[in-house]
Residue frames as a rotation matrix with the C-alpha (Angstrom) as fourth column:
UNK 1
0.724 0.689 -0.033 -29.89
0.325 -0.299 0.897 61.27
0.608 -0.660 -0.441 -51.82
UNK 2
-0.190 -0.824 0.534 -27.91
-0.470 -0.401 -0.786 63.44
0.862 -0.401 -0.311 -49.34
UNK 3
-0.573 -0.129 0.810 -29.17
-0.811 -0.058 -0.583 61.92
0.122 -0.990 -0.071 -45.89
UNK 4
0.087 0.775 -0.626 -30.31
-0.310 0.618 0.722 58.57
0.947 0.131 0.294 -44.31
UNK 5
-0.083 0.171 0.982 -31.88
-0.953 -0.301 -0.028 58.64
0.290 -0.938 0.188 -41.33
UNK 6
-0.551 -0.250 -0.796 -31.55
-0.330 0.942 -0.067 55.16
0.767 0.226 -0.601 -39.25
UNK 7
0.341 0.758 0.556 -34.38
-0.890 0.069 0.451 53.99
0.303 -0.649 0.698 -37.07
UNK 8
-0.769 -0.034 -0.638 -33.32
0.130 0.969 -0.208 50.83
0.626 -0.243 -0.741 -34.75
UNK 9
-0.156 0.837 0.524 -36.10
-0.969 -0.232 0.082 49.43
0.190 -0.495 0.848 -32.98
UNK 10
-0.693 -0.206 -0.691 -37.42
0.060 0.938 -0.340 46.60
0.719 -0.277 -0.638 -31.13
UNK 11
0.283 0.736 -0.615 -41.52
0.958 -0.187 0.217 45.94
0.045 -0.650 -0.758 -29.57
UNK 12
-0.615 0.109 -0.781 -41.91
0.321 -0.870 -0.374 49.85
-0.720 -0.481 0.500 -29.91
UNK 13
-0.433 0.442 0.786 -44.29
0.884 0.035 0.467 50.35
0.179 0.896 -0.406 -32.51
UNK 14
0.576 0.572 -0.585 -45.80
0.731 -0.680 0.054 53.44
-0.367 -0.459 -0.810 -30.56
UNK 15
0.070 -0.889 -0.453 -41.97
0.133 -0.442 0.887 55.03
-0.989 -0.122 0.087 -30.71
UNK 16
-0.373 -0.320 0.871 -41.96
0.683 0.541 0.491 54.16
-0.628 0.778 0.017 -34.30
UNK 17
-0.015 0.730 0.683 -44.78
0.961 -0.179 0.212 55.91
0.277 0.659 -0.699 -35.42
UNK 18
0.528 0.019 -0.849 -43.58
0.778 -0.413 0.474 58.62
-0.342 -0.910 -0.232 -33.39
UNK 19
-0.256 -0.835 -0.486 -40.47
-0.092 -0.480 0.872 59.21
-0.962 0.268 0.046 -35.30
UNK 20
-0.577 0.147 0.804 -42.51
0.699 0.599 0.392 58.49
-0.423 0.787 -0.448 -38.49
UNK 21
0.594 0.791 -0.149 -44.76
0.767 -0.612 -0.192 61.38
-0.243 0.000 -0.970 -37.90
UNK 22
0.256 -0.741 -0.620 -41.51
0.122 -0.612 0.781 63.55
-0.959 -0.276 -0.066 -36.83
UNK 23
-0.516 -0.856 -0.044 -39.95
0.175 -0.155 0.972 62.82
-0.839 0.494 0.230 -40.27
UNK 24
0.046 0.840 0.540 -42.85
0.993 -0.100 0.070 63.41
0.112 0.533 -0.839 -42.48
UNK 25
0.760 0.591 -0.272 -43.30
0.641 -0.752 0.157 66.55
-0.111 -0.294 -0.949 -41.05
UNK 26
-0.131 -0.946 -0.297 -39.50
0.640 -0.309 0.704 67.62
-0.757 -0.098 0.646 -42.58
UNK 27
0.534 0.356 -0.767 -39.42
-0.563 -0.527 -0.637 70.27
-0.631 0.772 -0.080 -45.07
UNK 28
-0.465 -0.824 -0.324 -36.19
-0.806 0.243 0.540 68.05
-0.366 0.512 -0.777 -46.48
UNK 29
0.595 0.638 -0.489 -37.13
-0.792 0.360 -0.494 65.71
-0.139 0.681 0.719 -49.06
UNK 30
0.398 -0.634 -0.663 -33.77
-0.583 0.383 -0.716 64.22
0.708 0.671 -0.218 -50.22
UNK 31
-0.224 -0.334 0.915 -33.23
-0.939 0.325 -0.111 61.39
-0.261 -0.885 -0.387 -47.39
UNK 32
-0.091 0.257 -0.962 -33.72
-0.348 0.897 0.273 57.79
0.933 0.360 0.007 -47.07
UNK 33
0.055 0.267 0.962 -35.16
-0.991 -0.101 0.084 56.35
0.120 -0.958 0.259 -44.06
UNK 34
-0.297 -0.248 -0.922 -33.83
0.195 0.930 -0.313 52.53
0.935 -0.273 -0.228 -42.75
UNK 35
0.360 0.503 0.786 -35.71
-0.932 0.228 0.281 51.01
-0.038 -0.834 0.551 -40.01
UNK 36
-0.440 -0.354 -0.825 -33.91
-0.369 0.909 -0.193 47.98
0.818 0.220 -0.531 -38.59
UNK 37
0.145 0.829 0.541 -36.00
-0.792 -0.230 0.565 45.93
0.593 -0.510 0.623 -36.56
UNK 38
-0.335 -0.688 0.644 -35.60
-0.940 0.287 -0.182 43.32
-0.060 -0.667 -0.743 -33.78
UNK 39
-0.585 0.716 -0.381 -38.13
-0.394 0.159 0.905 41.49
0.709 0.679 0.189 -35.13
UNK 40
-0.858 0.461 0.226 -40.66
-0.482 -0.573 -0.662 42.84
-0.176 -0.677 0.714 -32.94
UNK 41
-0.814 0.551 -0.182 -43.72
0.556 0.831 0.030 40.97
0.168 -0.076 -0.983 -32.07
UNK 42
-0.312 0.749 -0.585 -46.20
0.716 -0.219 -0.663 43.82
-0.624 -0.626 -0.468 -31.56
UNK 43
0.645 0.764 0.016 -47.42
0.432 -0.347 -0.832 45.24
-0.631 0.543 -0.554 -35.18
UNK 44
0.365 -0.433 -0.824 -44.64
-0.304 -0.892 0.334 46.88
-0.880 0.129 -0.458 -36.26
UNK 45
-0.903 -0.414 0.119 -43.67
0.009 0.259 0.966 44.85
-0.430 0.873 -0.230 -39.84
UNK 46
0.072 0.895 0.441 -47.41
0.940 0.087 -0.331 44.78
-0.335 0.438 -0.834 -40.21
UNK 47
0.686 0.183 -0.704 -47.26
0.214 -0.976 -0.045 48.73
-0.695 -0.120 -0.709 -40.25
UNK 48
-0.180 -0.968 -0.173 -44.12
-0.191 -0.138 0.972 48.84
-0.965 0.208 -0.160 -41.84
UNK 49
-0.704 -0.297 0.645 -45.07
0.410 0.572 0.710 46.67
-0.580 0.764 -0.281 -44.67
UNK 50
0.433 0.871 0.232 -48.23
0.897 -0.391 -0.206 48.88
-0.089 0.297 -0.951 -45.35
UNK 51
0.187 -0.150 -0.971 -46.61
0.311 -0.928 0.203 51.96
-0.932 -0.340 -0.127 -45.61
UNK 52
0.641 0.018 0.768 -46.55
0.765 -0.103 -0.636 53.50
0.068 0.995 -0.080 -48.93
UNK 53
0.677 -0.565 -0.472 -43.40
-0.584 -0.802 0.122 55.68
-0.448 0.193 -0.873 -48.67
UNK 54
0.936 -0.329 -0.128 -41.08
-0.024 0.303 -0.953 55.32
0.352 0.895 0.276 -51.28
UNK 55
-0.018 -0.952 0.307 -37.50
-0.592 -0.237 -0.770 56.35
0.806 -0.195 -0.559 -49.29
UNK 56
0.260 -0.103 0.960 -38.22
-0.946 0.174 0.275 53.73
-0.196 -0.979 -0.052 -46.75
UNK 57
-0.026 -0.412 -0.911 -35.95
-0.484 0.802 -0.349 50.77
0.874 0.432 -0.220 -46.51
UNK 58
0.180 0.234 0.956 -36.66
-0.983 0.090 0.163 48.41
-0.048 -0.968 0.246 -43.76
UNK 59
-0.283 -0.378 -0.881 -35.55
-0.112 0.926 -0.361 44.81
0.952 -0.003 -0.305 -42.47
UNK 60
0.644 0.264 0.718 -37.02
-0.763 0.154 0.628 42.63
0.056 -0.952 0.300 -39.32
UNK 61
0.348 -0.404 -0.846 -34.63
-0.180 0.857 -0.483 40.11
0.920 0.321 0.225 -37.86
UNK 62
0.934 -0.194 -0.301 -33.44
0.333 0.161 0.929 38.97
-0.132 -0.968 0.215 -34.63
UNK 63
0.222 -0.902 0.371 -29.90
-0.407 -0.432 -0.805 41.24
0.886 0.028 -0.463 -33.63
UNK 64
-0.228 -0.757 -0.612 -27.30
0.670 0.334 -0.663 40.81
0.707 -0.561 0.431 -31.16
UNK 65
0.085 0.167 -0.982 -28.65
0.974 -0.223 0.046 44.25
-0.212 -0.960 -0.182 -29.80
UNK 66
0.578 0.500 -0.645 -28.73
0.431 -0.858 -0.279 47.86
-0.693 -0.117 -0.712 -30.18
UNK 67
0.056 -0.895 -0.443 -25.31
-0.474 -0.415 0.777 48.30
-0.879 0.166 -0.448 -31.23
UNK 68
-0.548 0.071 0.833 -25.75
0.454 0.862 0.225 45.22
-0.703 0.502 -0.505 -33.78
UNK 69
0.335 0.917 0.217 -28.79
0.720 -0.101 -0.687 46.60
-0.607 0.387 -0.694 -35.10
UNK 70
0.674 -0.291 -0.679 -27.26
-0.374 -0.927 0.026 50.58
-0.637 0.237 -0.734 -35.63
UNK 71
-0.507 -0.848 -0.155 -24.18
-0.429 0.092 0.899 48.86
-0.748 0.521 -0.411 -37.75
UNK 72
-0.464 0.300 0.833 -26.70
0.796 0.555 0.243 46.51
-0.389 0.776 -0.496 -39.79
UNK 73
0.603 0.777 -0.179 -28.46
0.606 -0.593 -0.531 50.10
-0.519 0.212 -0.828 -40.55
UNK 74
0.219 -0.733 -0.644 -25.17
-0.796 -0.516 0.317 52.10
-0.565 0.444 -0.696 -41.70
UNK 75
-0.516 -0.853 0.079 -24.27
-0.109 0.156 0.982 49.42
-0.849 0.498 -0.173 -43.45
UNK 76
-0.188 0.923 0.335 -27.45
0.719 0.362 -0.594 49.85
-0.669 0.129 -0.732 -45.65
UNK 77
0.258 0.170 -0.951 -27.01
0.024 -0.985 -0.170 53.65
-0.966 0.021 -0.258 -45.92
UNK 78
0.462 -0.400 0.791 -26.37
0.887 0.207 -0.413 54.90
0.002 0.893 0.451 -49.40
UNK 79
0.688 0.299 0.661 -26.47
0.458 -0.886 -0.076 58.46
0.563 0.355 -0.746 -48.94
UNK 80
0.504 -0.680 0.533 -23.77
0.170 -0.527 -0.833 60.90
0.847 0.510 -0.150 -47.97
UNK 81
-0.777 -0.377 0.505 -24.55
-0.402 -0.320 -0.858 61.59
0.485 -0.869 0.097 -44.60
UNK 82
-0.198 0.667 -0.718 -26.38
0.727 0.592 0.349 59.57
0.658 -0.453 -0.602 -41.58
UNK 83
-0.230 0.668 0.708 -28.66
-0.427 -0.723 0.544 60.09
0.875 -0.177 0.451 -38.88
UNK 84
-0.465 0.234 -0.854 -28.53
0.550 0.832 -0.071 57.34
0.694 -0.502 -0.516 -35.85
């Protein structure tokens, strides 16, 4: 895959689906999408875990913070080039 977009997040499950809609709606195919979560207390792993997309890698866990989170997502990436 050439690109993997990183989603951090934390109790935004609206925001999520936001940027979920956004990236669907790419003509590019060849990506991988990593959502690290804060483990978020307001639907979002429920959603997550129901999602039938194949290029989506995701983890919930308590982080250190934003900055935490973005480094536990790159270090995840496989793909050539990121997306934070």
């Amino acid at each position: 895959m050439l690109f993997s977009i990183i989603t951090v997040c934390y109790n935004d499950f609206c925001g999520l689906k936001n940027t979920y809609s956004s990236i669907k709606n790419q003509s590019l195919v060849d990506f991988e999408w990593i959502v690290v979560d804060g483990a978020s207390a307001d639907g979002t792993t429920t959603w997550l875990n129901a999602l039938n997309e194949h290029r989506l890698n995701w983890s919930s866990e308590p982080d250190k913070g934003i900055f935490d989170a973005m480094n536990k997502g790159i270090a995840k990436a496989t793909c050539e080039y990121m997306k934070l």
